[in-house]
C-alpha positions as CSV (number, residue, x, y, z in Angstrom):
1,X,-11.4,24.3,69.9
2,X,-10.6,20.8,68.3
3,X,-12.5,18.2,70.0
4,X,-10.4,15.5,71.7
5,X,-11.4,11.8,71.7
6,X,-9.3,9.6,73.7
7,X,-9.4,6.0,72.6
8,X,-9.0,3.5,75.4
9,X,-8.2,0.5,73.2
10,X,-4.8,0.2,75.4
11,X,-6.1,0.2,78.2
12,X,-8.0,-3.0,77.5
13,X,-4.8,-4.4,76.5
14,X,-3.3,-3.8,79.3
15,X,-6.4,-5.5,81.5
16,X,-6.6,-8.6,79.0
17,X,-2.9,-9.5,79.7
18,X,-3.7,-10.5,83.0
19,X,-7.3,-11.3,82.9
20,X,-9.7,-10.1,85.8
21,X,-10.7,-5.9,85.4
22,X,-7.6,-4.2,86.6
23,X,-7.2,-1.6,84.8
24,X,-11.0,-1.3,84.9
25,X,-11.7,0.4,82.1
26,X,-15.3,1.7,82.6
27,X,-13.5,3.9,85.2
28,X,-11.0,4.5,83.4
29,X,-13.7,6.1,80.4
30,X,-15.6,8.1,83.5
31,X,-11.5,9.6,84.7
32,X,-10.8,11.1,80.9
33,X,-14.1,12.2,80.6
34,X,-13.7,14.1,84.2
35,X,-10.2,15.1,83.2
36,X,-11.9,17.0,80.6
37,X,-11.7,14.9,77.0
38,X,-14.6,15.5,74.9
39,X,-15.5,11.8,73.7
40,X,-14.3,8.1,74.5
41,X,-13.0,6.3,71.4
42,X,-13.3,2.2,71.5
43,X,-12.2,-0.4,68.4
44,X,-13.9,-3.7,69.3
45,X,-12.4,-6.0,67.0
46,X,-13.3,-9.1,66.3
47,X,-10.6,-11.1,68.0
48,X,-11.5,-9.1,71.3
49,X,-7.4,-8.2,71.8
50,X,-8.4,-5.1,73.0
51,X,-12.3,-4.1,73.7
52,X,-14.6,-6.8,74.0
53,X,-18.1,-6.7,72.5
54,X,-19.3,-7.2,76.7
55,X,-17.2,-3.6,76.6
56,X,-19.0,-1.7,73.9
57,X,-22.4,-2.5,76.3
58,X,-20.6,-1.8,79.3
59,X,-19.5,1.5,78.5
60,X,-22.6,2.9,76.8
61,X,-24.0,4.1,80.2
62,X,-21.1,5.6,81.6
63,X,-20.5,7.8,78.7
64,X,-21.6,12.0,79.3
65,X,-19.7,12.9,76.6
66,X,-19.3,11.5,72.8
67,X,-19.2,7.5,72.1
68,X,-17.2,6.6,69.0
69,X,-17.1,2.9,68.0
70,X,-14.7,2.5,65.2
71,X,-14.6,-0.9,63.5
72,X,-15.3,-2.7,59.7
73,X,-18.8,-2.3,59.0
74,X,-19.6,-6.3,59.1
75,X,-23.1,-7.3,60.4
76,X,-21.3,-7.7,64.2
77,X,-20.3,-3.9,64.2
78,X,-23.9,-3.2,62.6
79,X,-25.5,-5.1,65.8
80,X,-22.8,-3.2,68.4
81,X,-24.0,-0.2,66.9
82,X,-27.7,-0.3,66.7
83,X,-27.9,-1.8,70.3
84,X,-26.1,1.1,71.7
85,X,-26.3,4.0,69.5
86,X,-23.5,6.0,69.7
87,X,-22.9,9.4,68.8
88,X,-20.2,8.5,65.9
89,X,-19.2,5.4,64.4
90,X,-15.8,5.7,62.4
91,X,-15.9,3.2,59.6
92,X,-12.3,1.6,59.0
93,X,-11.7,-0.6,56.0
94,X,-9.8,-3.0,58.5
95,X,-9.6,-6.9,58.3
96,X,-9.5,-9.2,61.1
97,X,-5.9,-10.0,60.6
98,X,-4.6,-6.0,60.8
99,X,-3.0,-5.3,63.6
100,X,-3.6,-1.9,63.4
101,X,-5.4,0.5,60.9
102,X,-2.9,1.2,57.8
103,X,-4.9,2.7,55.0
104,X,-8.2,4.6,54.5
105,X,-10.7,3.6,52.5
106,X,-10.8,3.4,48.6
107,X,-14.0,4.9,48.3
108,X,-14.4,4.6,45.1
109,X,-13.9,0.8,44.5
110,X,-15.7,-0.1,47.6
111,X,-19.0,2.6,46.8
112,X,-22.0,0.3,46.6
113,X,-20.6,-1.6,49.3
114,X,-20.3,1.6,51.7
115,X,-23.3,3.6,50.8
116,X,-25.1,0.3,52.2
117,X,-23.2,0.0,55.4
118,X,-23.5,4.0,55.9
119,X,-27.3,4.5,55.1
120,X,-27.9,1.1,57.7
121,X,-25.5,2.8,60.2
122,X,-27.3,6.4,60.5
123,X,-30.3,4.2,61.1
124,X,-29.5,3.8,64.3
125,X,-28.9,7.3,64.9
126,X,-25.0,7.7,64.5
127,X,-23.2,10.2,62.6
128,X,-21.0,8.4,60.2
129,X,-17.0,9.1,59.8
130,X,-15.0,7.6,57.0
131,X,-11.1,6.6,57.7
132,X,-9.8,8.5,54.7
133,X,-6.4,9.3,53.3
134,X,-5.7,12.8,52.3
135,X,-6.9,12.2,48.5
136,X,-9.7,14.3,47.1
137,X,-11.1,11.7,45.1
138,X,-11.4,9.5,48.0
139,X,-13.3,12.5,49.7
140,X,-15.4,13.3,47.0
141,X,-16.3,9.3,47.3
142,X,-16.8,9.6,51.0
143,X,-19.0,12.3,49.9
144,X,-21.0,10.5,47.5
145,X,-21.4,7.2,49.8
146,X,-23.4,9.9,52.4
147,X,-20.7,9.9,55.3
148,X,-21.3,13.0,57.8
149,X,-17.4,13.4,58.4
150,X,-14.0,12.1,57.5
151,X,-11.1,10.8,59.5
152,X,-8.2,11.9,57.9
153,X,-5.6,8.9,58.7
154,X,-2.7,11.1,59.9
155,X,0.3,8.6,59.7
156,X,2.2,9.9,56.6
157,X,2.0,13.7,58.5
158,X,3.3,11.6,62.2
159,X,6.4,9.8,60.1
160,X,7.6,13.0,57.9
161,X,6.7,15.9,61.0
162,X,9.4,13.4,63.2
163,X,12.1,13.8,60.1
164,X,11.8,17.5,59.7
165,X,9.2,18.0,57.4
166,X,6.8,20.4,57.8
167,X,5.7,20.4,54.3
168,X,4.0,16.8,55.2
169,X,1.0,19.2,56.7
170,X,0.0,20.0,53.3
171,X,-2.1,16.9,51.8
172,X,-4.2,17.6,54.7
173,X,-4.7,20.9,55.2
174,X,-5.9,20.8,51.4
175,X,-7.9,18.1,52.5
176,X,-9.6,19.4,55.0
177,X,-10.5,22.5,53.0
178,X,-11.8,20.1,50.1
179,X,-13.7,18.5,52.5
180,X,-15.4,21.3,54.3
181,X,-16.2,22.8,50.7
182,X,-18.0,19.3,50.3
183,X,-19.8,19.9,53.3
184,X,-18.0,17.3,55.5
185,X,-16.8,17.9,59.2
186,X,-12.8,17.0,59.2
187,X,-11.6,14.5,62.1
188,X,-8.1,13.2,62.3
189,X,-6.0,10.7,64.2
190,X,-3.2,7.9,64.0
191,X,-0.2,8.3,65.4
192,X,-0.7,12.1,66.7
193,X,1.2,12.9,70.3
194,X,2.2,15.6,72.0
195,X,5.1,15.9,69.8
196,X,3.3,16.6,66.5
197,X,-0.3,17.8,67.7
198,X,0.1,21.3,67.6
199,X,1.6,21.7,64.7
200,X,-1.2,19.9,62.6
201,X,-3.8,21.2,64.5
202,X,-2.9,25.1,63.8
203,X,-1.8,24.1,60.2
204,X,-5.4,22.0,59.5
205,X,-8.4,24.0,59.1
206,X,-11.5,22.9,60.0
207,X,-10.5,20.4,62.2
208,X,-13.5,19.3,64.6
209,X,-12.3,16.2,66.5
210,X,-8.6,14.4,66.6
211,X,-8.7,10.9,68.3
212,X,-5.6,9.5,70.7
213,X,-5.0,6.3,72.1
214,X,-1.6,4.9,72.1
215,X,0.7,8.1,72.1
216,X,-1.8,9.3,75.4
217,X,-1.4,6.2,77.1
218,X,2.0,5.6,76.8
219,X,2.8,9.1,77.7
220,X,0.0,8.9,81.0
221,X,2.9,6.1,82.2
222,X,5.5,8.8,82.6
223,X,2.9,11.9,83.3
224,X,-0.4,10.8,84.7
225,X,-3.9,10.7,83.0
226,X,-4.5,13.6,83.7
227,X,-2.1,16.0,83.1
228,X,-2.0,14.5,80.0
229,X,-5.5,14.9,79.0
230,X,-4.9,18.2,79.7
231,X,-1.6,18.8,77.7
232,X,-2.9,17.4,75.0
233,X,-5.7,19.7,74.7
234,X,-3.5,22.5,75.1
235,X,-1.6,21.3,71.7
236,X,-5.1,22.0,70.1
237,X,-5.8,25.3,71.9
238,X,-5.7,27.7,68.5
């Protein structure tokens, strides 16, 4: 079955409006992982919005299951990274000023730059995963840069599935086929919820790992933590 990685980003919003540790988001990490998700998914940017660099350290212990940092690959992620080795780091070709990740990365411009950041990254013992749009030439790039996996950045499929259109699966499931014929495990996320999961997941082959954050917290408002972890994972039952 499709790993699910549940990104807590939102619950450090959440904490950071009012200062203090309420929601306390180390127990919140040791709940999903007890409610059965797979892996804990944190994006400690630069501007601390969300997860704090003091977070990435605090949750390393904590985690029994698979830590994924995602973040630019600047020296500051590097040093996150090294000092806490986790499983995965998901490269993102985000700037500071984004408030959210919009694009994947243009592998082929940016290829010196990224088979430097990815060889120094599985240095310190992480598999590395590429934020990738659903272009073969961008995989084939990811490819040549030495990434273990992609992240296939599922918006385009989120906006057409909620019109109707369940051609929009397409570019993806090619994808993913490309991308396991290269050798390269297939992750997905952006945007995926309980609306939309299934269908992509029983449409995409290969799929090994989709990470949630803001769909699963804003539906855990209306339908608890937990029963959420656990619909979701039902969306990716084959």
């Amino acid at each position: 079955m499709t790993k699910l990685s549940v990104n807590i980003n939102k619950i450090a919003t959440i904490r950071n409006a009012r200062g203090g540790n309420n929601p306390n988001l180390v127990q919140v990490a040791i709940d999903c992982q007890s409610f059965g998700a797979d892996g804990i998914t944190i994006h400690p940017r630069p501007d601390e919005r969300h997860i704090t660099a003091q977070d990435v350290y605090n949750l390393k212990p904590i985690i029994t299951t698979e830590y994924n940092i995602e973040g630019f690959p600047d020296d500051r992620f590097f040093k996150l990274a090294s000092d806490t080795k986790p499983e995965q780091v998901t490269l993102v070709p985000d700037g500071p000023d984004v408030l959210t990740s919009n694009a994947g990365w243009d592998t082929i411009r940016n290829k010196e730059f990224l088979q430097a950041e990815v060889e120094r990254l599985k240095s310190t013992g992480a598999r590395v995963s590429l934020f990738i749009d659903p272009i073969e030439e961008m995989i084939e790039g990811a490819k040549a840069v030495g990434a273990d996996r992609i992240e296939l950045y599922t918006e385009g499929y989120a906006v057409e599935f909620a019109k109707g259109n369940t051609d929009a699966v397409k570019p993806y499931a090619q994808a993913a086929e490309y991308a396991h014929k290269l050798g390269l495990k297939v992750n997905a996320g952006h945007d995926l919820d309980l609306k939309n999961l299934k269908f992509f997941a029983q449409n995409v082959p290969h799929l090994d790992e989709v990470s949630i954050g803001h769909a699963l917290v804003c539906d855990a408002l209306y339908l608890g933590l937990e029963n959420t972890i656990r619909m979701y994972q039902k969306r990716l039952m084959k």
